[in-house]
VMD Tcl script that builds the backbone (N, CA, C; Angstrom):
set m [mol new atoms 453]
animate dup $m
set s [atomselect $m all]
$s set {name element resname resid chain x y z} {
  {N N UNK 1 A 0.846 -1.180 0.000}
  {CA C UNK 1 A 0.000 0.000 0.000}
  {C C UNK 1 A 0.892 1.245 0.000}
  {N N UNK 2 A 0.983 2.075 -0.956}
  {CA C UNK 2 A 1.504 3.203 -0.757}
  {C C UNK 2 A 1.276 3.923 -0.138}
  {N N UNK 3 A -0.135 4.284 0.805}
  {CA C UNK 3 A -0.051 5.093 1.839}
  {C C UNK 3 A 0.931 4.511 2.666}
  {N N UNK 4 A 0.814 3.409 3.074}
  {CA C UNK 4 A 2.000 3.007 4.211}
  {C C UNK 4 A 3.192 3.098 4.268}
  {N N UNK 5 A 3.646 2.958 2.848}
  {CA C UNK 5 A 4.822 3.071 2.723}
  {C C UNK 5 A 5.402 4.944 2.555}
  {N N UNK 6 A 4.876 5.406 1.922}
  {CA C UNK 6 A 5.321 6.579 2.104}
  {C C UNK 6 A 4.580 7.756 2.930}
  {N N UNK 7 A 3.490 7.611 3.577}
  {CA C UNK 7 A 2.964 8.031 4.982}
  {C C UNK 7 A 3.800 8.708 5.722}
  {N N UNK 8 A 4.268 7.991 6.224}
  {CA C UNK 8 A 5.655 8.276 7.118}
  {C C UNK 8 A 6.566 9.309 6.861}
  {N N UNK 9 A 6.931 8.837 5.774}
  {CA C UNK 9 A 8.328 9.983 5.352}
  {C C UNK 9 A 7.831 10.824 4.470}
  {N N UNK 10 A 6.821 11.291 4.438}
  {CA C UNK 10 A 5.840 12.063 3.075}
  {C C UNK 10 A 6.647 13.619 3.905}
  {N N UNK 11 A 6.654 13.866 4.939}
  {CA C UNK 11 A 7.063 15.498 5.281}
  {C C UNK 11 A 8.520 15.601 4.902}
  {N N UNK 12 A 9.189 14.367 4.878}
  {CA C UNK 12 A 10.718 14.597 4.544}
  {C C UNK 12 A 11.223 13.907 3.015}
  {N N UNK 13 A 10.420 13.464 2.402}
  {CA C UNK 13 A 10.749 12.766 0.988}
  {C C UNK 13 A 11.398 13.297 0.250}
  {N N UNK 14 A 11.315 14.744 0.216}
  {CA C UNK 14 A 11.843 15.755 -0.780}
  {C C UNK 14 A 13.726 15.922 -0.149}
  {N N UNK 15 A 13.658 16.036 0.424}
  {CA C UNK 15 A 15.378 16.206 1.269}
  {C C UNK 15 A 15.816 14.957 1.278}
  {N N UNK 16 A 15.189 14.223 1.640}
  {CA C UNK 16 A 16.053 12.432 1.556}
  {C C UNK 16 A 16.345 12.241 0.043}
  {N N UNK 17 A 15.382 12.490 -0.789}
  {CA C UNK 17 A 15.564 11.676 -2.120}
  {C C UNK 17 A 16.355 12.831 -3.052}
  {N N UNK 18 A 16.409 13.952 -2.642}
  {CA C UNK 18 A 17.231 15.493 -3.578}
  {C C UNK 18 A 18.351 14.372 -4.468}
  {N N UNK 19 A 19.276 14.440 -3.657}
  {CA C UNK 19 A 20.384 13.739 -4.288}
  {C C UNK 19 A 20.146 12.349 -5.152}
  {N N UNK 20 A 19.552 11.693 -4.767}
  {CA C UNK 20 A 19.551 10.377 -5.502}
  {C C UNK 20 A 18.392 10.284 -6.591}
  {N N UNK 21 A 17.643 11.696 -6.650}
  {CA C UNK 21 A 16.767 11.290 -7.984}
  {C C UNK 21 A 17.686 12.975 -8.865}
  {N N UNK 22 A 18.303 12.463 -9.574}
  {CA C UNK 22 A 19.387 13.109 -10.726}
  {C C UNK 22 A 18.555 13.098 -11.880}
  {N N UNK 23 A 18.398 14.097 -12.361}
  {CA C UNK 23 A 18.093 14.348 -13.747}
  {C C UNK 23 A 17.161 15.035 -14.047}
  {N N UNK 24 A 16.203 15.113 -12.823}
  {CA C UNK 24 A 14.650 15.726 -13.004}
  {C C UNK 24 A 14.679 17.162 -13.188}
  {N N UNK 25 A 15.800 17.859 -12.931}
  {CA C UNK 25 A 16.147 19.033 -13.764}
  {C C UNK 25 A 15.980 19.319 -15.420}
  {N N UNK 26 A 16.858 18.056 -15.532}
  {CA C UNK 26 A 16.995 18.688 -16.586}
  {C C UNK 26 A 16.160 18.636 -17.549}
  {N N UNK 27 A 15.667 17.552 -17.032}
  {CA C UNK 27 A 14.513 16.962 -18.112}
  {C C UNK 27 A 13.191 17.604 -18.377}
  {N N UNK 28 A 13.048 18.492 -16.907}
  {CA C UNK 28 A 12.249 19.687 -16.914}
  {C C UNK 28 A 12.771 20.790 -17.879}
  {N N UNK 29 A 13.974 21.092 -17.707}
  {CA C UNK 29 A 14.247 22.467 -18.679}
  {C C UNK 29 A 13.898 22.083 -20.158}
  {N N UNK 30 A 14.049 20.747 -20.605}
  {CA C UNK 30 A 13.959 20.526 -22.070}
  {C C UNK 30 A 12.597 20.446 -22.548}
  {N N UNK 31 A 11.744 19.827 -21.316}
  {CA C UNK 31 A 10.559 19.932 -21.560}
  {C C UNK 31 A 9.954 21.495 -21.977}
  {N N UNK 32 A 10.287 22.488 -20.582}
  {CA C UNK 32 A 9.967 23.655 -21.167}
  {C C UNK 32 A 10.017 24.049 -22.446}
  {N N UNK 33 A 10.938 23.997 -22.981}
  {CA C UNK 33 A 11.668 24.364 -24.601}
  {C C UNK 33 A 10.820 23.680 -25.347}
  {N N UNK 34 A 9.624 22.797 -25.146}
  {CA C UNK 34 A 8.536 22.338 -26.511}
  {C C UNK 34 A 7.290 22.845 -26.040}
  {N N UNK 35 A 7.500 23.415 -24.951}
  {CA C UNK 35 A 5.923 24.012 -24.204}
  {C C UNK 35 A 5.174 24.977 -25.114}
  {N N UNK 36 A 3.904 24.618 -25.760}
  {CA C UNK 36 A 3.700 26.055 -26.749}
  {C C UNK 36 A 2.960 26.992 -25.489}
  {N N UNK 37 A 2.715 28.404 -25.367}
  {CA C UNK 37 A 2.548 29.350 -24.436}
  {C C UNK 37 A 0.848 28.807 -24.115}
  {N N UNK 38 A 0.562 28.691 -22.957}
  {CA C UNK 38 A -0.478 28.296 -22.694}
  {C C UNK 38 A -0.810 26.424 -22.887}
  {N N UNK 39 A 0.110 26.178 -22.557}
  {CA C UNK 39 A 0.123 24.707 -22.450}
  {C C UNK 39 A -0.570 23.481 -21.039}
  {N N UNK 40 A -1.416 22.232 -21.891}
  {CA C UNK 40 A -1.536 22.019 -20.298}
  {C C UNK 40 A -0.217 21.285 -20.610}
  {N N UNK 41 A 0.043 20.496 -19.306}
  {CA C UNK 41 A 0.729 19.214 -19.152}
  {C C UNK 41 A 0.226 18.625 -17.735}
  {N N UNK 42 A 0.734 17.459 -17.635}
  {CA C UNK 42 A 0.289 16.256 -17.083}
  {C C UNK 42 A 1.721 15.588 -16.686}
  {N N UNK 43 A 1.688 15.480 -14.730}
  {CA C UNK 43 A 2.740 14.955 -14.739}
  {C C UNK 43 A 2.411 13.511 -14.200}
  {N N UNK 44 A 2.495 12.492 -14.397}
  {CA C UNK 44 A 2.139 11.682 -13.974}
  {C C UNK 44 A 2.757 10.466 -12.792}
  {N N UNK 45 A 2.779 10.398 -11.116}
  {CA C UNK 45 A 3.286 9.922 -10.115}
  {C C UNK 45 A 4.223 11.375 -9.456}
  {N N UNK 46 A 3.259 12.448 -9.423}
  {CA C UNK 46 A 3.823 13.745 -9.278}
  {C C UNK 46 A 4.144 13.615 -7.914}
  {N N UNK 47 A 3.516 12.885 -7.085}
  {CA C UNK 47 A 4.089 12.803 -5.946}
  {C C UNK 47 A 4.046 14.141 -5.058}
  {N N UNK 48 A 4.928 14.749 -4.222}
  {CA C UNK 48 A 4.863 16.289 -3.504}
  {C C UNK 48 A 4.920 17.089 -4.571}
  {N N UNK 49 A 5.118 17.487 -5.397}
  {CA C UNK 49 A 5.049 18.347 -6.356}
  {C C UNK 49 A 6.101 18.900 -6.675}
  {N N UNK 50 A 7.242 18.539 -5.999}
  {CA C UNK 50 A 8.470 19.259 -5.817}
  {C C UNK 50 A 9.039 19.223 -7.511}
  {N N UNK 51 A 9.192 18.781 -8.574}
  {CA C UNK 51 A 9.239 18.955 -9.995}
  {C C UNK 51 A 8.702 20.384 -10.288}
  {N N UNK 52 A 7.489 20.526 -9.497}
  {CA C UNK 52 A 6.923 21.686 -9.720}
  {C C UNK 52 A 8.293 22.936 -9.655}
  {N N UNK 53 A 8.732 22.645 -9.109}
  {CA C UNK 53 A 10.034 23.962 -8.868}
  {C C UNK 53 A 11.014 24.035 -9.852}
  {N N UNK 54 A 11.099 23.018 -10.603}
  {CA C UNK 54 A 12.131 23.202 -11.585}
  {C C UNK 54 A 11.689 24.066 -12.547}
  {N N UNK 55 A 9.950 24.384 -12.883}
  {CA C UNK 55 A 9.578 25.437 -13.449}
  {C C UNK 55 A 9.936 26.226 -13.778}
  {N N UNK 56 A 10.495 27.089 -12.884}
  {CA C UNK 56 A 10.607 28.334 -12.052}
  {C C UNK 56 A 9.563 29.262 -12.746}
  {N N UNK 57 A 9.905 30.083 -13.259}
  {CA C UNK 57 A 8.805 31.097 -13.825}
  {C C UNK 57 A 7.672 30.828 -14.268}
  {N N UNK 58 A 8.632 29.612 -15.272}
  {CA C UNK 58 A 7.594 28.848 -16.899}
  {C C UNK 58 A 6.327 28.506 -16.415}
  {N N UNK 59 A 6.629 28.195 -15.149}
  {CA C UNK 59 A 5.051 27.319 -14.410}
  {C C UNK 59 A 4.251 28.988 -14.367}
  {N N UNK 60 A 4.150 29.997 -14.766}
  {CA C UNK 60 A 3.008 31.392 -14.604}
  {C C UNK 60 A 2.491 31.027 -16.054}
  {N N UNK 61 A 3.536 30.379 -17.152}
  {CA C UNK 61 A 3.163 30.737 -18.563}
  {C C UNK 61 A 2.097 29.105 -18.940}
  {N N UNK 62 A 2.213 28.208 -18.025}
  {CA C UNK 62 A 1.526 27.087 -18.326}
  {C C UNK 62 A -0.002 27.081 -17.826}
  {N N UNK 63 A -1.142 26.914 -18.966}
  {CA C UNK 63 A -2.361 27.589 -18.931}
  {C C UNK 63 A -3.340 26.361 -17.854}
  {N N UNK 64 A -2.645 24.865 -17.687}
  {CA C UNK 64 A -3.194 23.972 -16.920}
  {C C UNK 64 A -2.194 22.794 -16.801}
  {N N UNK 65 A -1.869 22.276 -15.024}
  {CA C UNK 65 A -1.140 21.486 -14.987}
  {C C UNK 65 A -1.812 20.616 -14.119}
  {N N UNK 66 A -1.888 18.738 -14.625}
  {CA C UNK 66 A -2.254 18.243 -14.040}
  {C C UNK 66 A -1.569 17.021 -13.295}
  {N N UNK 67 A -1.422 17.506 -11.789}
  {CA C UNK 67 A -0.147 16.330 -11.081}
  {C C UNK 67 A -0.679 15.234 -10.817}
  {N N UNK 68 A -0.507 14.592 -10.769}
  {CA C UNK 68 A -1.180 12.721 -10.668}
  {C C UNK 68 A -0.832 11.908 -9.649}
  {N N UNK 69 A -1.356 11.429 -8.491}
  {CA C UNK 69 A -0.388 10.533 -7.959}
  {C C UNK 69 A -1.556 9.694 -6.937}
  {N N UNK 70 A -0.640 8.585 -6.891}
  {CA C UNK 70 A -2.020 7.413 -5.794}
  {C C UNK 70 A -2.021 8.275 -4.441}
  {N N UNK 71 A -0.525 8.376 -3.911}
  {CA C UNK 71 A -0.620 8.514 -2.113}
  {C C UNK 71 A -0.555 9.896 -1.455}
  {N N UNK 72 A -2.425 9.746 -0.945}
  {CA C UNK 72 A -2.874 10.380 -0.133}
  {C C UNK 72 A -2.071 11.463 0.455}
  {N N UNK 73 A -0.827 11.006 0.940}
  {CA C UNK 73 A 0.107 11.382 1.834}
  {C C UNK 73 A 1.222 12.458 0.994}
  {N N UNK 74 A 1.235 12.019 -0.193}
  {CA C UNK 74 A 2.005 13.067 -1.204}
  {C C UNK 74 A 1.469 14.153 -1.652}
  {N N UNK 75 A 0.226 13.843 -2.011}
  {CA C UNK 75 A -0.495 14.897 -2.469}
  {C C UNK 75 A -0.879 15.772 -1.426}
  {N N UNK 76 A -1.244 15.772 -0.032}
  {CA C UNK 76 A -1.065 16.888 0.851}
  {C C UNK 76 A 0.323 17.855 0.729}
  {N N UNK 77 A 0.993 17.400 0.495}
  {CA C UNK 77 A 2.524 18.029 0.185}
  {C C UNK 77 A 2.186 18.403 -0.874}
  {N N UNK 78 A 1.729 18.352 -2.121}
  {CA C UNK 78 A 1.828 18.409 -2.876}
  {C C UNK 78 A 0.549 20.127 -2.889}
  {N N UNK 79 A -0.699 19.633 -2.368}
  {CA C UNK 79 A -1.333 20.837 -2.352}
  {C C UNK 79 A -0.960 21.890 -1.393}
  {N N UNK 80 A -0.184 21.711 -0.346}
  {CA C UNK 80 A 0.741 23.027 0.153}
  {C C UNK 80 A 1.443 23.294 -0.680}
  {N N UNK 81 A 2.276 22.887 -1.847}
  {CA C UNK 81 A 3.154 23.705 -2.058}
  {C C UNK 81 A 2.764 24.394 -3.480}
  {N N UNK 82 A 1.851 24.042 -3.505}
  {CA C UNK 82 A 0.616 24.727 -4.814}
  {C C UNK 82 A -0.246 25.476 -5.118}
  {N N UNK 83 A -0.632 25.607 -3.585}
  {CA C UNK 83 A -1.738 26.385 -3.095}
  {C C UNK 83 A -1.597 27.797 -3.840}
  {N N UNK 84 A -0.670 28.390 -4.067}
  {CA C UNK 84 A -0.453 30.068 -4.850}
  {C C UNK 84 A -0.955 29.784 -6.586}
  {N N UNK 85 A -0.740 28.793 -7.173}
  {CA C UNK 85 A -0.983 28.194 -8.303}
  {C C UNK 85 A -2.298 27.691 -8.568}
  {N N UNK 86 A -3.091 28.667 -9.281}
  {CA C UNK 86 A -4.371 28.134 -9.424}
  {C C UNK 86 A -4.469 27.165 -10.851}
  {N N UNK 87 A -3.687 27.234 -11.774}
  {CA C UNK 87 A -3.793 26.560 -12.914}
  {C C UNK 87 A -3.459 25.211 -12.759}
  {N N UNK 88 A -2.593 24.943 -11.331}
  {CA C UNK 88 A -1.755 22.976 -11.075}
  {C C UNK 88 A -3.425 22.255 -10.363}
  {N N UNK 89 A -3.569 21.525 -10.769}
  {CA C UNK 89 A -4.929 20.471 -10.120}
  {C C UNK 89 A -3.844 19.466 -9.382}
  {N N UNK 90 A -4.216 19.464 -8.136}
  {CA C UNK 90 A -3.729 17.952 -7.491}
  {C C UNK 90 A -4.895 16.640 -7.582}
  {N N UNK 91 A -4.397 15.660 -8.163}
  {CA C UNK 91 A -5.296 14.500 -8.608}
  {C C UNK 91 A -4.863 13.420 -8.088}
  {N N UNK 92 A -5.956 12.783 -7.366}
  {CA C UNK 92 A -5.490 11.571 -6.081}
  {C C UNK 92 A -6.170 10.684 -7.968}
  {N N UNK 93 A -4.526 9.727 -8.284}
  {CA C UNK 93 A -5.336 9.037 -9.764}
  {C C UNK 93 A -4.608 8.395 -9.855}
  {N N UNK 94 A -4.796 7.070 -11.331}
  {CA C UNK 94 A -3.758 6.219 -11.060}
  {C C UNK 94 A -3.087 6.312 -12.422}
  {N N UNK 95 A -2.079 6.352 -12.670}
  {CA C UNK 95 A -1.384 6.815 -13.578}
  {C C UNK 95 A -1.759 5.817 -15.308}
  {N N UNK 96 A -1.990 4.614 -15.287}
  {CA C UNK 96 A -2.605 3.549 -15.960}
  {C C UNK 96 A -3.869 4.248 -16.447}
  {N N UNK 97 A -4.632 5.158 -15.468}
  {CA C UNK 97 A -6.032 4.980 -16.432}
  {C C UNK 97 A -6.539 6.957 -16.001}
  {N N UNK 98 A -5.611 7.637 -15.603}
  {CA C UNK 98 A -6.165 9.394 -16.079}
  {C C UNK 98 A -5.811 9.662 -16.903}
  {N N UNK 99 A -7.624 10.169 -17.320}
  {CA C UNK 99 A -7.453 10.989 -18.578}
  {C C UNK 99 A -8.076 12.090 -18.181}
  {N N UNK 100 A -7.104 13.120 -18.621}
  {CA C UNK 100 A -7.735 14.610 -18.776}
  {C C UNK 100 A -8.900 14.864 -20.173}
  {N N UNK 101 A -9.905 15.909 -19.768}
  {CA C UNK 101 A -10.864 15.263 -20.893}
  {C C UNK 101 A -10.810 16.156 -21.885}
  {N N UNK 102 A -9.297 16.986 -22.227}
  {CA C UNK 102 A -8.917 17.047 -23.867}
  {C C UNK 102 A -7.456 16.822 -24.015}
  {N N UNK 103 A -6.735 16.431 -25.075}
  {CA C UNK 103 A -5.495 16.048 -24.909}
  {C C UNK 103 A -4.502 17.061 -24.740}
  {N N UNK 104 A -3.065 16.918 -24.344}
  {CA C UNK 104 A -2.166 17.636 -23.721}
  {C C UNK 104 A -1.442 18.294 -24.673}
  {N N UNK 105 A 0.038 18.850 -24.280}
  {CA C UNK 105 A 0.994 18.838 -25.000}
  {C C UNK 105 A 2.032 18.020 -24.193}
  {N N UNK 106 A 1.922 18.164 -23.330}
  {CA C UNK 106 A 2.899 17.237 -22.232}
  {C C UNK 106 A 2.479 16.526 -21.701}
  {N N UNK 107 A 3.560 15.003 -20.793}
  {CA C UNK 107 A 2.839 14.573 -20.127}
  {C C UNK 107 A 4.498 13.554 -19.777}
  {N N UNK 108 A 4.537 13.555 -18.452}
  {CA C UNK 108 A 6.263 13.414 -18.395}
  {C C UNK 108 A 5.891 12.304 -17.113}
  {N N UNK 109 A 7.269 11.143 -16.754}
  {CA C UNK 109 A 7.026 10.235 -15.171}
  {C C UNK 109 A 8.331 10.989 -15.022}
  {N N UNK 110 A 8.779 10.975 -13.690}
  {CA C UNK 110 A 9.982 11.316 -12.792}
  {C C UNK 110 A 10.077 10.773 -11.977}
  {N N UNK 111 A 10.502 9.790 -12.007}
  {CA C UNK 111 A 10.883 8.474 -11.085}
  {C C UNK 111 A 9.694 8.026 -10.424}
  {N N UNK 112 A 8.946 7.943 -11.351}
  {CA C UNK 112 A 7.569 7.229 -10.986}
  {C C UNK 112 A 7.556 5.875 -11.642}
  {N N UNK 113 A 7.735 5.714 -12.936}
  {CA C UNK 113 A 7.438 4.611 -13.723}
  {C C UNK 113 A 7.945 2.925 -13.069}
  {N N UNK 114 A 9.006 3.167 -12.168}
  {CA C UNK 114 A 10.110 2.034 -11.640}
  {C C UNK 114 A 8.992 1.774 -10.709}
  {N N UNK 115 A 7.603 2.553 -10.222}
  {CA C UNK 115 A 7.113 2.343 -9.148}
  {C C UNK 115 A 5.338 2.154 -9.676}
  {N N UNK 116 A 5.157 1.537 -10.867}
  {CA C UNK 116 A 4.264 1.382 -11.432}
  {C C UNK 116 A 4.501 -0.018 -11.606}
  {N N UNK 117 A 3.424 -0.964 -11.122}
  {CA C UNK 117 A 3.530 -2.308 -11.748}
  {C C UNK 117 A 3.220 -2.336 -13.327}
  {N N UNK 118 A 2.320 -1.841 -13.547}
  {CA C UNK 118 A 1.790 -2.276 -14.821}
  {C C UNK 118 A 2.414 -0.675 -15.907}
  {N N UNK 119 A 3.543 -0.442 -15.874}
  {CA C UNK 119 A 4.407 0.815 -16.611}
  {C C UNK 119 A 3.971 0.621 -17.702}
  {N N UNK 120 A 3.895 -0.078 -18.534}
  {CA C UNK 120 A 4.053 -0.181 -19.840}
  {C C UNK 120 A 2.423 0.406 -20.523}
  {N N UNK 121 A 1.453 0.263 -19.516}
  {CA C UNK 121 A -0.159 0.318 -19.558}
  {C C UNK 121 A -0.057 1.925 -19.560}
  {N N UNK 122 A 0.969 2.332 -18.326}
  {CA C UNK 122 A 1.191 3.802 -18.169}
  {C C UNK 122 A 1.641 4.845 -19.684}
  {N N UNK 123 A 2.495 4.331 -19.809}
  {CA C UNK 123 A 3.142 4.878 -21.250}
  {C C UNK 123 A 2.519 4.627 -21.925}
  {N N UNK 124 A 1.645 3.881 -22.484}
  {CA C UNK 124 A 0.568 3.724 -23.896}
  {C C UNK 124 A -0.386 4.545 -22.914}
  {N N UNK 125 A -1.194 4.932 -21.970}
  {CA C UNK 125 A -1.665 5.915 -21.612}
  {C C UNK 125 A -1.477 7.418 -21.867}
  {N N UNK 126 A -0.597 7.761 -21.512}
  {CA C UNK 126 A 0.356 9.005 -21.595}
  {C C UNK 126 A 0.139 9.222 -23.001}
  {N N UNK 127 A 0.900 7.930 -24.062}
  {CA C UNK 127 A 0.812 8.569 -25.059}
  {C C UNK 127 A -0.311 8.694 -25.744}
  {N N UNK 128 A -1.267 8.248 -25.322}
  {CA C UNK 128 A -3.008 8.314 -26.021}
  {C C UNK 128 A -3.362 9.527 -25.449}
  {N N UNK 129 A -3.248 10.063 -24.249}
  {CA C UNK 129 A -3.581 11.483 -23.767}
  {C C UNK 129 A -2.995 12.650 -24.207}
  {N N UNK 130 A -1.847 12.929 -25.526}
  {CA C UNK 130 A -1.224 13.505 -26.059}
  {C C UNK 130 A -1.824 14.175 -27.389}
  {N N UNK 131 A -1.628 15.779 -27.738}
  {CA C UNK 131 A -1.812 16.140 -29.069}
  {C C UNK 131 A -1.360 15.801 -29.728}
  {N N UNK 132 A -1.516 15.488 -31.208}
  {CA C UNK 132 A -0.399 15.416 -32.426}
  {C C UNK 132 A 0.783 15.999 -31.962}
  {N N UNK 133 A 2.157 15.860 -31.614}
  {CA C UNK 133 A 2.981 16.554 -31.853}
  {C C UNK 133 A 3.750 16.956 -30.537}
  {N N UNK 134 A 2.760 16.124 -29.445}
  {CA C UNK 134 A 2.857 16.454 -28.104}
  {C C UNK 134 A 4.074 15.609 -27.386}
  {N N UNK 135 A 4.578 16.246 -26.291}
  {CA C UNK 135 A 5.673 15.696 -25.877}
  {C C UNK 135 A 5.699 14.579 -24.798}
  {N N UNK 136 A 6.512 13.335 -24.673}
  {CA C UNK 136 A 6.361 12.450 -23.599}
  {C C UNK 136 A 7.478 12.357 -22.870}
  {N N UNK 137 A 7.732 12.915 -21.134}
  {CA C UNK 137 A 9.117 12.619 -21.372}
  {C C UNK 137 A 9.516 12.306 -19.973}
  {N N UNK 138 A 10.330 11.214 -19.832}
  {CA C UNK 138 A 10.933 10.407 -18.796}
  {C C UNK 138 A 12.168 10.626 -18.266}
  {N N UNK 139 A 12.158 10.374 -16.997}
  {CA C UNK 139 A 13.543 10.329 -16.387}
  {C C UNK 139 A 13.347 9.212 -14.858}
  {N N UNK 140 A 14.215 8.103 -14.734}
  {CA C UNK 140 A 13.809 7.171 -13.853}
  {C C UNK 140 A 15.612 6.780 -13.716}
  {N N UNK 141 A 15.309 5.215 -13.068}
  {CA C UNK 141 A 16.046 4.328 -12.337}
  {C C UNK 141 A 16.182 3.414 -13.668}
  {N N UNK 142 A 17.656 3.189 -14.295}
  {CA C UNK 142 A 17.790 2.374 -15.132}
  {C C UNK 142 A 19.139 1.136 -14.546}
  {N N UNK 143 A 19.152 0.530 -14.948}
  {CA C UNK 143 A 20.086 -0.700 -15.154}
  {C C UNK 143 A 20.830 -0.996 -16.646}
  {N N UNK 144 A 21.949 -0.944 -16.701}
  {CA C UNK 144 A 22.275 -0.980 -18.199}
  {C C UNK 144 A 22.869 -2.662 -18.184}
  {N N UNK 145 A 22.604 -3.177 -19.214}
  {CA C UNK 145 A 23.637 -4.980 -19.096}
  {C C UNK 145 A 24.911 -4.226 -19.792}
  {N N UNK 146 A 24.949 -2.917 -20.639}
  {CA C UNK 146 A 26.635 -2.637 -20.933}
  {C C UNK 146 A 27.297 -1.928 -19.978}
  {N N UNK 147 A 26.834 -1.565 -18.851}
  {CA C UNK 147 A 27.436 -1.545 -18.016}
  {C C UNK 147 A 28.226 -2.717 -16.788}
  {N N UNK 148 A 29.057 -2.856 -16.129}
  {CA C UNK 148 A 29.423 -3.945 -15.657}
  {C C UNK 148 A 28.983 -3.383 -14.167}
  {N N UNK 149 A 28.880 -4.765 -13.441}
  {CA C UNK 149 A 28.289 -4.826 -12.207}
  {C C UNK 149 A 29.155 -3.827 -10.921}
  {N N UNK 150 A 28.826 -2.866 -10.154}
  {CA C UNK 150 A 30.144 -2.499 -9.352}
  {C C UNK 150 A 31.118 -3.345 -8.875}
  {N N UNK 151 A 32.040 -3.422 -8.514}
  {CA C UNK 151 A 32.970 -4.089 -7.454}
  {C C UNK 151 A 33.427 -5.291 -8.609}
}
mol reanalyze $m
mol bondsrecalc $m
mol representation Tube
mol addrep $m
C-alpha cells in the first residue's frame, strides 16, 4: 500500500531523495523548450510536487497542470506547495487509467514509472492522452547490461 509506505516519510521525501533522484532538472528544462505558451501538461506519479520547482517562472506561462499521484500522503505536500498556483490540479489518480478530458501537450514520469507495476499500460496511456505533436518525457532508475556490475 503506498499510503503506508510513504505516509511516514511524506514530510521529509523531498530532502532524503534530492540527491539520488538526478536528472529531473533537466529533463524539466527541455521539456519547457517544446511548451507552446499556454500549455496544459500532465505529470504523472507527481508525488509532492516538488518537480513543480524546476519550473521556475515557466510554471506562470503554463495555462493547466495536471499532477497525478495514488498517495494520499504526497499529495497533501503536494497541495501546500501549490496552493499560490491556481492553474496545477492535485489529482489523487492512477497513472494507468487518467485521462484529462482534452489532450495535452505534455505529459512526463519522474521516477515514478520504476514504481508502477503495470508501466508499460502507463506509457501507452500518456501517449493516447497527447496532441499530435505532443511531448512524452521520462527520467527514472535504469540498469544498463553494458554496463558492468560495481565491485
Amino acid at each position: 500500500n503506498l499510503q503506508r509506505f510513504y505516509g511516514a516519510q511524506a514530510g521529509e521525501y523531498d530532502r532524503f531523495r534530492e540527491r539520488l533522484l538526478q536528472g529531473r532538472a533537466e529533463l524539466i528544462m527541455r521539456l519547457r523548450l517544446t511548451l507552446p505558451r499556454d500549455a496544459h501538461v500532465v505529470e504523472l506519479g507527481g508525488g509532492t510536487g516538488r518537480n513543480l520547482e524546476f519550473f521556475n517562472s515557466a510554471l506562470d506561462d503554463i495555462a493547466a497542470f495536471d499532477l497525478v499521484d495514488l498517495c494520499p500522503a504526497l499529495l497533501s505536500r503536494a497541495r501546500a506547495r501549490v496552493a499560490r498556483h491556481a492553474q496545477v490540479r492535485v489529482i489523487e489518480g492512477d497513472a494507468t487509467m487518467f485521462r484529462p478530458a482534452r489532450p495535452v501537450d505534455c505529459v512526463y514520469f519522474s521516477y515514478s514509472l520504476t514504481m508502477i507495476p503495470d508501466w508499460r499500460v502507463a506509457i501507452d496511456n500518456a501517449l493516447a492522452m497527447l496532441k499530435p505533436g505532443g511531448t512524452l518525457g521520462v527520467v527514472d532508475f535504469y540498469h544498463s547490461a553494458a554496463q558492468p556490475d560495481p565491485g
